[in-house]
C-alpha positions in Angstrom: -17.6 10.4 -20.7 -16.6 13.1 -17.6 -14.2 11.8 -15.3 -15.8 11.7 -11.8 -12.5 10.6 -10.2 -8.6 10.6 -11.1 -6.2 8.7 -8.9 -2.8 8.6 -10.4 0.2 7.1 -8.3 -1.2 7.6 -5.0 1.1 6.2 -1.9 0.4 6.4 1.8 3.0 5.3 4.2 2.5 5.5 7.5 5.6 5.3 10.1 5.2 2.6 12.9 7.2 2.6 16.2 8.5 0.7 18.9 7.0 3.0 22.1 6.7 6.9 22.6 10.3 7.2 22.7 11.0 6.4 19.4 8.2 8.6 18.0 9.8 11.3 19.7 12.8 10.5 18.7 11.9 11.0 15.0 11.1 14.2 15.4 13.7 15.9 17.5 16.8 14.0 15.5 18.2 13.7 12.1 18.6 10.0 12.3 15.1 8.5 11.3 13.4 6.1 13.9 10.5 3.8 13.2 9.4 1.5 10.2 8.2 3.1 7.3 4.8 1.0 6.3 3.2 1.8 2.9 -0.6 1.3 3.1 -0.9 2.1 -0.5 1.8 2.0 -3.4 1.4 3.6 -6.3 -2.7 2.8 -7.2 -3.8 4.2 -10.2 -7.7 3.9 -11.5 -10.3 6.1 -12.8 -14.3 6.3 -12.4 -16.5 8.0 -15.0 -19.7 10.1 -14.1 -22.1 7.4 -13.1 -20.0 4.3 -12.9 -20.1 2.4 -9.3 -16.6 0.8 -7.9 -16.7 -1.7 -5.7 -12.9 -2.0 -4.0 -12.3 -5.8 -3.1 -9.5 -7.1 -1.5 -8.4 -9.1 1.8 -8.5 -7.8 5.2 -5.2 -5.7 4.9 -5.2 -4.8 1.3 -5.8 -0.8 1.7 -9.5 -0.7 0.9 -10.5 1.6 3.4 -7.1 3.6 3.4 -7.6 4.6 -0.4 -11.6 5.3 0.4 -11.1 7.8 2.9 -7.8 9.4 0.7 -10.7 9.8 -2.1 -13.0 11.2 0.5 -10.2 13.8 2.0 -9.8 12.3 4.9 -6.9 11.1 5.4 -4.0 13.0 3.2 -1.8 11.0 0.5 1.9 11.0 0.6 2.4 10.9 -2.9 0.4 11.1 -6.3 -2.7 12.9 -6.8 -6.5 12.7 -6.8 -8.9 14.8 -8.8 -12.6 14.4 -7.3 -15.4 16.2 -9.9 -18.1 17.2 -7.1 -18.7 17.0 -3.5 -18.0 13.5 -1.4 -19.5 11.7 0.8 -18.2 9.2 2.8 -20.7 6.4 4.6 -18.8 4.3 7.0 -19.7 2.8 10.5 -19.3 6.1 13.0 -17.6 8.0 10.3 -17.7 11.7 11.6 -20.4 11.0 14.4 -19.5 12.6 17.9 -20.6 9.9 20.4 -21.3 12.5 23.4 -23.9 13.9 21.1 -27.5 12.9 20.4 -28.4 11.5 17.0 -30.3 14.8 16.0 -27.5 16.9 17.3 -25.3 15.0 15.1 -27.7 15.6 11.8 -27.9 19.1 12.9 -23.7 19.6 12.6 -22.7 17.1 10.2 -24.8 19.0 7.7 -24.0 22.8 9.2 -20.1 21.4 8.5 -21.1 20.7 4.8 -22.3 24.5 4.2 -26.4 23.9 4.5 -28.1 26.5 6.7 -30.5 26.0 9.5 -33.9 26.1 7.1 -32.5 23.7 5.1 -31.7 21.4 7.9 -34.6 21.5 9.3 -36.5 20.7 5.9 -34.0 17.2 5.7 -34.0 16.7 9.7 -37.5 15.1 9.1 -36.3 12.7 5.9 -33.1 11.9 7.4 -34.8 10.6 10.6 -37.5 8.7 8.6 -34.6 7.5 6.4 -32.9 6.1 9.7 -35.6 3.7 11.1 -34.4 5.2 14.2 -37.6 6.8 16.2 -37.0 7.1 19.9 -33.5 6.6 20.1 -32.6 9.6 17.6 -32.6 11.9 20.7 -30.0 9.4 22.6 -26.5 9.7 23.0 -24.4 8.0 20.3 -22.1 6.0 22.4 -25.3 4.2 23.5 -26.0 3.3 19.8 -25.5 -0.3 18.1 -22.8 -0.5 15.2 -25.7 -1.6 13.0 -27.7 2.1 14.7 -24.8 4.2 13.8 -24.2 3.0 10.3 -27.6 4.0 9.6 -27.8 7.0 11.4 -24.5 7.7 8.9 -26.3 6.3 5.8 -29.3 8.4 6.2 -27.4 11.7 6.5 -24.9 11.0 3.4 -27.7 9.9 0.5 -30.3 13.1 2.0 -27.8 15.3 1.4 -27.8 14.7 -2.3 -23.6 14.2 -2.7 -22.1 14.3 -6.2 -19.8 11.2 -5.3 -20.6 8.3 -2.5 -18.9 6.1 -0.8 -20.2 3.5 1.5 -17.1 1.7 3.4 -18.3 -1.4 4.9 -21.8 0.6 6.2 -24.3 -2.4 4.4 -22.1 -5.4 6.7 -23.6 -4.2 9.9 -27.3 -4.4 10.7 -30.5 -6.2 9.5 -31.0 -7.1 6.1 -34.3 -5.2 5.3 -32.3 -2.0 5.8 -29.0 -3.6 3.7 -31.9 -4.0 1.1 -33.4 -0.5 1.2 -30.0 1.1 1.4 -28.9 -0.9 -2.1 -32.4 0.2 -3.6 -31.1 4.4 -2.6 -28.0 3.4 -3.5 -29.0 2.5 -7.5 -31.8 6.0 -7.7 -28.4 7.9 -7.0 -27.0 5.4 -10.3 -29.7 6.4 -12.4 -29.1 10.0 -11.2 -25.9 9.6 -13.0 -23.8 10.2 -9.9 -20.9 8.3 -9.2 -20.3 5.8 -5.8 -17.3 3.4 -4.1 -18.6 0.5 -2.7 -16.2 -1.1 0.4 -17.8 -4.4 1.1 -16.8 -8.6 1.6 -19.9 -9.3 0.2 -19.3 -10.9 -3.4 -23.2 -11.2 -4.0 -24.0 -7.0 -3.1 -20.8 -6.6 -5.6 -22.0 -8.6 -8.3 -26.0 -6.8 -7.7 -24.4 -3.4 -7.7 -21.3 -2.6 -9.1 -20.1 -1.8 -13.1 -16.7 -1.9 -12.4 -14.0 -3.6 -9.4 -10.5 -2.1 -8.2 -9.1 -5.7 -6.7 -6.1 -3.9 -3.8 -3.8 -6.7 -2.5 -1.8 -5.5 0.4 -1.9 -2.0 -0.7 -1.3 -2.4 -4.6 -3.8 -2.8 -7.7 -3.6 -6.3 -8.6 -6.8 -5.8 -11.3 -9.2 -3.3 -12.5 -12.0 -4.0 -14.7 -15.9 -5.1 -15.1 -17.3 -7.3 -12.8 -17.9 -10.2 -15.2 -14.1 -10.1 -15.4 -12.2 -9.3 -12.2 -15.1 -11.2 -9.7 -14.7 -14.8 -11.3 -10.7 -14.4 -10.9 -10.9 -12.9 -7.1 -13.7 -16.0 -6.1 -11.5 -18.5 -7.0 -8.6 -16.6 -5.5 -10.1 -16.4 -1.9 -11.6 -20.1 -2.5 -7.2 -20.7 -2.2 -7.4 -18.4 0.4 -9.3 -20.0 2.5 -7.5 -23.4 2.6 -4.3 -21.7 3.4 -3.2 -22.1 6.8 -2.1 -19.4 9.0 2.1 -19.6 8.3 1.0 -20.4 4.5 -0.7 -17.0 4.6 1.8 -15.4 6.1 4.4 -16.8 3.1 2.0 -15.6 0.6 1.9 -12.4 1.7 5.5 -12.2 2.2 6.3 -13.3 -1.8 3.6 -10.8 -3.0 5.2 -8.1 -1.4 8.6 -9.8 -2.4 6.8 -9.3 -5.9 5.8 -5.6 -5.5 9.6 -4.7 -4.8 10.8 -6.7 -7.5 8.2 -5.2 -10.2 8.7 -1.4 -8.7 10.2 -0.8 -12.3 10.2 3.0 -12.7 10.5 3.5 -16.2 9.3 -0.2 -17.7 11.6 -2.7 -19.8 10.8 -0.9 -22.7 11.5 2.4 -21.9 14.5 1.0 -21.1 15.8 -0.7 -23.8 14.9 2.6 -26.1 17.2 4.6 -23.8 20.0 1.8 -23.9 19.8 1.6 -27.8 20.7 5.1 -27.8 23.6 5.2 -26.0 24.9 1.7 -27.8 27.8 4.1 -30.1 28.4 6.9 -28.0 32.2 7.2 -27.2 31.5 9.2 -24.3 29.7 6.5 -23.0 31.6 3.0 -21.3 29.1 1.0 -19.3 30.5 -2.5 -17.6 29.2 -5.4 -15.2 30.0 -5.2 -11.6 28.6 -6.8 -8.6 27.8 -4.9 -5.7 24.9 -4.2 -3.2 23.9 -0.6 -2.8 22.0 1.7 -0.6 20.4 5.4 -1.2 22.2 7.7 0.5 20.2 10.1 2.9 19.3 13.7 1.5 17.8 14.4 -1.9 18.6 12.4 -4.7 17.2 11.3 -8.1 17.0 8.1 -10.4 16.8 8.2 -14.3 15.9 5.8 -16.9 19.7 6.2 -18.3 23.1 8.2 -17.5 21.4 10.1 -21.1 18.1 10.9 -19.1 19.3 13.3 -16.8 16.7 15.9 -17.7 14.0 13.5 -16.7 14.6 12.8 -13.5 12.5 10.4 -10.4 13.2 11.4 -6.3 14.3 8.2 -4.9 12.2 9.3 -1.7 9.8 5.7 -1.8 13.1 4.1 -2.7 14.8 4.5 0.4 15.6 2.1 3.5 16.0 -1.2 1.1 19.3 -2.8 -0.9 19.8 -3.0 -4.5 22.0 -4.9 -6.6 24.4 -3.3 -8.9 25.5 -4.9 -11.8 25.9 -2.5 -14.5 28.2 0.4 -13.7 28.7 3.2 -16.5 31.1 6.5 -17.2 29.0 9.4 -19.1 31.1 12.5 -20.0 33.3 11.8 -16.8 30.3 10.7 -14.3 30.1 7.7 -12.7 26.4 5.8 -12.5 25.0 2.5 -11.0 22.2 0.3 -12.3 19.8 -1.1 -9.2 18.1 -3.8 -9.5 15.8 -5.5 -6.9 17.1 -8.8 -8.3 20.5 -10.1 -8.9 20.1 -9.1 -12.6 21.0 -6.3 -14.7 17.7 -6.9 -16.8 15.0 -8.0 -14.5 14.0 -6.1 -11.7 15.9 -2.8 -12.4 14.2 0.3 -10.7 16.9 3.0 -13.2 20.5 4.4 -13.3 21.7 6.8 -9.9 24.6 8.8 -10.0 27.3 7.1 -7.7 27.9 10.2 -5.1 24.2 9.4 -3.8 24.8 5.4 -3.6 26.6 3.6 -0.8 27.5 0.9 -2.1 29.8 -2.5 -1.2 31.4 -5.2 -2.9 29.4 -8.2 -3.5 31.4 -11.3 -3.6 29.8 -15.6 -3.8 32.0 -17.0 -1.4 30.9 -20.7 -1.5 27.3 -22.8 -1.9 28.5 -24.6 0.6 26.1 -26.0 3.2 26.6 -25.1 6.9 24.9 -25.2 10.2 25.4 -22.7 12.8 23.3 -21.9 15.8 21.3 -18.5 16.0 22.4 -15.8 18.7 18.8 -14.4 19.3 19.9 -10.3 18.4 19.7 -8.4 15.0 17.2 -9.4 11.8 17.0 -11.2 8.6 16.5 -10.0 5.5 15.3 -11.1 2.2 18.7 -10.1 0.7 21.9 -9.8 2.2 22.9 -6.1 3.2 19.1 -5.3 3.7 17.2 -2.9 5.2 14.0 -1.8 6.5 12.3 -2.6 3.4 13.9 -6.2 3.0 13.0 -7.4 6.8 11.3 -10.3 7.0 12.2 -11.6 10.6 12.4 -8.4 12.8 13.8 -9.8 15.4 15.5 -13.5 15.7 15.1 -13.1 19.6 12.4 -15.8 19.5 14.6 -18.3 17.1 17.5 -17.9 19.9 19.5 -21.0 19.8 17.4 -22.4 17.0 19.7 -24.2 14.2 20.3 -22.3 10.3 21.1 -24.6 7.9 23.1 -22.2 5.5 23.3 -23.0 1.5 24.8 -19.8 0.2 27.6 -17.0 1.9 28.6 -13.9 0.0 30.8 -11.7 1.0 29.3 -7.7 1.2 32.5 -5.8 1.6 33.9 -7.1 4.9 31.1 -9.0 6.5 29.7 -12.1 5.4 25.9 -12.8 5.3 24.8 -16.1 5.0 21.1 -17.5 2.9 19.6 -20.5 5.1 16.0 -21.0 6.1 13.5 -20.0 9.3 10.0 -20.9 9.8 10.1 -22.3 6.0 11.4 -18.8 4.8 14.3 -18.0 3.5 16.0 -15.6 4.6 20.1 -13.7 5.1 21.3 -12.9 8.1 24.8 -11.0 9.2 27.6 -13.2 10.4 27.6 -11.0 13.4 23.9 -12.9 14.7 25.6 -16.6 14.5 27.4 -18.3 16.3 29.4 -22.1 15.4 27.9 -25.2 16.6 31.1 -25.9 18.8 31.1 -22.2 20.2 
């Protein structure tokens, strides 16, 4: 069948700030400022001619992010999509200007999608009728209800006859009868063969609607498939869900993001082992453990699947701003190369080989498993490794745990400082010697 839409590794980050300053800042100096914040990470799905998506997920999951990406309204930062046709996007307000009148905003939504002023005024009519709005389509917008203006947005995307549609949370707002006679439009454009996204919470429009389901858990795919397959799974997902309390939602999202770093394989286990068989007899090749903790260096760089794969190489660009572990280091043809791992493994969690000129890296070192308590000083972070950074924050500031006691069970020692593993808030967590202070001081 035709391929109606192509999404292959699409990422969105977004950069968050502490105050104008800092956004400022981040412009005007070399040194980057703010949090990097990836909405979406590396979503891949495809939708034939005629199929209808529906994109579930949590509040928080990238739903409407990756909807209006596929809609070109908001720009990816990586990875591509190929759209076959013209789009439409139906969400509450989406592209209506509230100083104007709801038949001024017909009138240049559609002269912005190319119709001219006969054809307009052949759909003003139908789109009106469509609308349920009467009197109030020649009042301002900003005096419209949420459940109004979602209609009013509804009506003008399905009259305009799009090749692609997709309705972002437009059926949640307003009375049912319309919710109903907006499905019933929505299945003549199925049979019409053309193809539609459907954002919504609501399981049962899903199941009445939908062929297939992209499930997006804070910003990654966790399953695509039919609906017989992928809505069973999700409802007895958010039945858990629902139970959790607040701080248990919190650590669930904290070890699924945990997760997403850990799995950010670039190349897969068994790309990997195929390049490491290949190298097994090569004299010019001596690989050897270590243990150290690494950053990426600023500037360009690149990451391969083996010292061997240097024609094939990765930018290290969305790898940036975290710590790695290093346990395999290797010499090809007088280079020098690190292995990063997300986990303290050369086997699971390895993201590929970098050369060691773009790799800060320090000496990682078990001091003890000794337990200890120390008080905490109230300045700096904590991370979900030792050495980490912006990535591997879990506690952004320990201002509020000032004075609260860490009970340590682990210090290593990365180059000269020591970082001790304890828990806070039932998390655990590593934080520099620098923040704590001894009980006596």
């Amino acid at each position: 069948m035709e391929k109606a839409i192509i999404v292959k590794g699409v990422t969105k980050k977004y950069k968050l700030y502490n105050g104008m300053k800092e956004r400022i800042l981040d412009l005007v100096t070399p040194r980057g400022y703010g949090k990097d914040f990836y909405a979406l990470q590396d979503v891949n799905f495809e939708a034939e001619k005629g199929d209808a998506v529906g994109f579930i997920g949590i509040n928080g999951s990238g739903k409407s992010t990756l909807s209006n990406i596929v809609a070109g309204i908001v720009p990816e930062t990586a990875g591509t999509i190929d759209v076959n046709g013209q789009v439409a996007l139906i969400a509450v307000a989406a592209g209506l200007k509230n100083d104007l009148t709801g038949r001024d905003n017909i009138k240049l939504k559609c002269l912005m999608l190319g119709f001219n002023k006969e054809e307009i005024k052949k759909l003003e009519p139908e789109i009106i009728e469509f609308s349920e709005l009467d009197n109030f389509i020649d009042q301002p917008v900003k005096s419209y209800s949420s459940g109004m203006k979602s209609r009013l947005g509804f009506a003008i995307s399905v009259n305009i006859d799009p090749d692609v549609l997709i309705i972002d949370e437009a059926l949640s707002v307003g009375d049912k009868a319309f919710a109903e006679k907006s499905l019933n439009k929505m299945k003549e454009f199925k049979e019409k063969g053309k193809t539609m996204i459907f954002v919504s919470h609501s399981i049962g429009q899903m199941k009445q609607f939908c062929d297939k389901i992209l499930w997006l858990e804070y910003g990654k795919v966790k399953d695509f498939g039919s609906v017989e397959d992928i809505i069973p799974k999700y409802e007895d997902f958010l039945s858990q869900w629902k139970k959790m309390s607040k701080k248990e939602r919190q650590k669930y999202k904290n070890n699924v993001l945990k997760n997403n770093s850990s799995n950010n394989n670039l190349f897969g286990e068994w790309e990997q082992s195929v390049a490491n068989s290949k190298i097994k007899n090569d004299t010019n090749y001596i690989e050897e453990p270590i243990s150290r903790l690494g950053h990426i260096r600023g500037g360009e760089s690149y990451i391969y699947k083996s010292p061997y794969s240097l024609n094939e190489p990765q930018p290290t660009e969305a790898f940036k701003d975290s710590a790695y572990y290093i346990k395999k280091q290797a010499i090809y043809r007088e280079e020098y190369f690190y292995l990063l791992s997300n986990q303290p493994s050369a086997e699971s969690g390895v993201i590929g080989w970098m050369k060691e000129s773009d790799v800060s890296s320090r000496l990682d070192v078990v001091i003890d498993n000794d337990v200890k308590t120390f008080y905490i000083r109230g300045e700096g972070a904590g991370y979900d490794r030792p050495w980490g950074g912006k990535k591997n924050q879990v506690v952004h500031d320990l201002k509020l745990a000032k004075n609260s006691k860490f009970k340590v069970d682990k210090t290593e020692k990365i180059g000269r400082n020591l970082w001790y593993r304890g828990i806070l808030n039932d998390q655990e967590i590593w934080i520099h010697h620098n923040h704590l202070k001894e009980l006596d001081e």
